[in-house]
N, C-alpha and C positions, 0 to 999 in steps of 0.2 A: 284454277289448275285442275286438270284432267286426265286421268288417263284411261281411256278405251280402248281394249281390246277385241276383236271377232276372232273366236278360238275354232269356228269353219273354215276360215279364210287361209289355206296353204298351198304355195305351190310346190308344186314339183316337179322335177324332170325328167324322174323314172314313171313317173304316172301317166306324161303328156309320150313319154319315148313305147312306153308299153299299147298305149291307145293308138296310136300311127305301127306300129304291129300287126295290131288286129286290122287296121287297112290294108295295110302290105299282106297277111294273110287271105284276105276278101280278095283282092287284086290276082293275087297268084291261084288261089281257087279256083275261082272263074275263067283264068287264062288254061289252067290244067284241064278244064271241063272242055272249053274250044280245041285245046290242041289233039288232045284226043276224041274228039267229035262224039261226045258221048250227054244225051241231056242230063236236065235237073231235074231231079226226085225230091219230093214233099222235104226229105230230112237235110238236102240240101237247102234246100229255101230258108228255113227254120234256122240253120246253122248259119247262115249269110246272114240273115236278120240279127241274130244273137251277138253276133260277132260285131254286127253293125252299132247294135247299141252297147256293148261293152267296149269296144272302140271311143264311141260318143263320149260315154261316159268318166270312162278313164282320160279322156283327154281334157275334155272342162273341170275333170278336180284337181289336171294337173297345172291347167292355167289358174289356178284358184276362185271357179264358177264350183260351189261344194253342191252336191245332190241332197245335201241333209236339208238343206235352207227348205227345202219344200214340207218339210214338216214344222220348221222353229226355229230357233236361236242358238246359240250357245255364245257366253262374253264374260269379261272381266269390267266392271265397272269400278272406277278411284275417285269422286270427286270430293269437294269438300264438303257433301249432306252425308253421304252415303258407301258405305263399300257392299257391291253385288257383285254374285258369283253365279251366273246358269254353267253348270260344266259341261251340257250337253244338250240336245234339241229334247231329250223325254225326261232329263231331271227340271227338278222342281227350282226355282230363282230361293237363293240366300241372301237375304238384305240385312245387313248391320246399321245403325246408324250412327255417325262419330258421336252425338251428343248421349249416347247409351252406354259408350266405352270409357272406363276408367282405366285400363291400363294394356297393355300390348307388348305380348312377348314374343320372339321369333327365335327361329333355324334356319338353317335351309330349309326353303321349301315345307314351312310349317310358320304358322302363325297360332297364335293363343289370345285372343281377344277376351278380356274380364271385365263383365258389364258392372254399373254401379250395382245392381242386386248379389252382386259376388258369384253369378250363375258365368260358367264359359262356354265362348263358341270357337270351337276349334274350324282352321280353315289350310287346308290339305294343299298342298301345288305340286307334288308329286309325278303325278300324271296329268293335269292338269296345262301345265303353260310353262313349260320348262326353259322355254326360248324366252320369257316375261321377266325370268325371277328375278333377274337385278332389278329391271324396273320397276315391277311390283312393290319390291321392299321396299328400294329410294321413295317413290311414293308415300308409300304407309309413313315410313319414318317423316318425312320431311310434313305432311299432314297433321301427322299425330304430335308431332312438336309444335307446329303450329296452335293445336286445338289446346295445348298444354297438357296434356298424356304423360304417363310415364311409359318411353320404350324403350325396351332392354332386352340383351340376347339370352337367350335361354339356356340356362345350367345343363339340365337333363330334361326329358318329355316327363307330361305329367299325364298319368292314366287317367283319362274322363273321359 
């Protein structure tokens, strides 16, 4: 059992609708330059270009092709060794391993993982993968019962 997530991978259709903008934009530019018989100057070129690649761009992160991928990753990993978390292509990867974890508390969008050392690692979803969180939890729970864990919903948060 597995659950992967890529937290780059979204589409959109205000991102893919705003990138055919800036073509329709380009289009009518150029058309306004012909009609009134007037050439291009440097800051036109520049602008066509820009437009050109903001266009590009806004439209492959709207088909969900993300621009970040050229730096790194960003995921949710659930399997039965390990729970990872990269939240972003410049944070650093959080690996838990089940057999580390004594017990498992959750919220919404909050987990509290208590290793046998009694040290915790808190794990945020907040901002993170809001569209996941059922299935995140189903996971953990269904996992963590499996590994024989105790997990339970949490009273109140606890300052650490």
């Amino acid at each position: 059992m597995k659950f992967e997530k890529d937290l780059l991978v979204q589409k959109s259709t205000t991102k893919t609708i705003i990138g055919i903008l800036h073509f329709v934009l380009i289009i009518l530019w150029i058309g306004s330059k012909f009609y009134i018989e007037e050439g291009f100057n440097d800051f036109d070129l520049f602008y066509l270009i820009g437009l050109f690649l903001l266009g590009s761009l806004f439209i492959l992160e709207g088909r969900g092709i993300p621009f970040a991928k050229i730096f790194g990753k960003a995921f949710i990993l659930i399997d039965e060794e390990r729970i990872s978390v990269k939240r972003s292509v410049f944070n650093k990867e959080q690996i838990i391993f089940w057999d580390e974890i004594k017990q498992i508390e959750y919220k919404p969008n909050y987990f509290l993982f208590t290793k046998h050392d009694d040290s915790q690692m808190p794990f945020k979803l907040r901002h993170l993968a809001f569209r996941f969180n059922r299935e995140i939890l189903d996971f953990i729970k269904v996992i963590g019962k499996n590994k024989g864990l105790s997990v339970r919903r949490m009273i109140e948060f606890k300052k650490k």
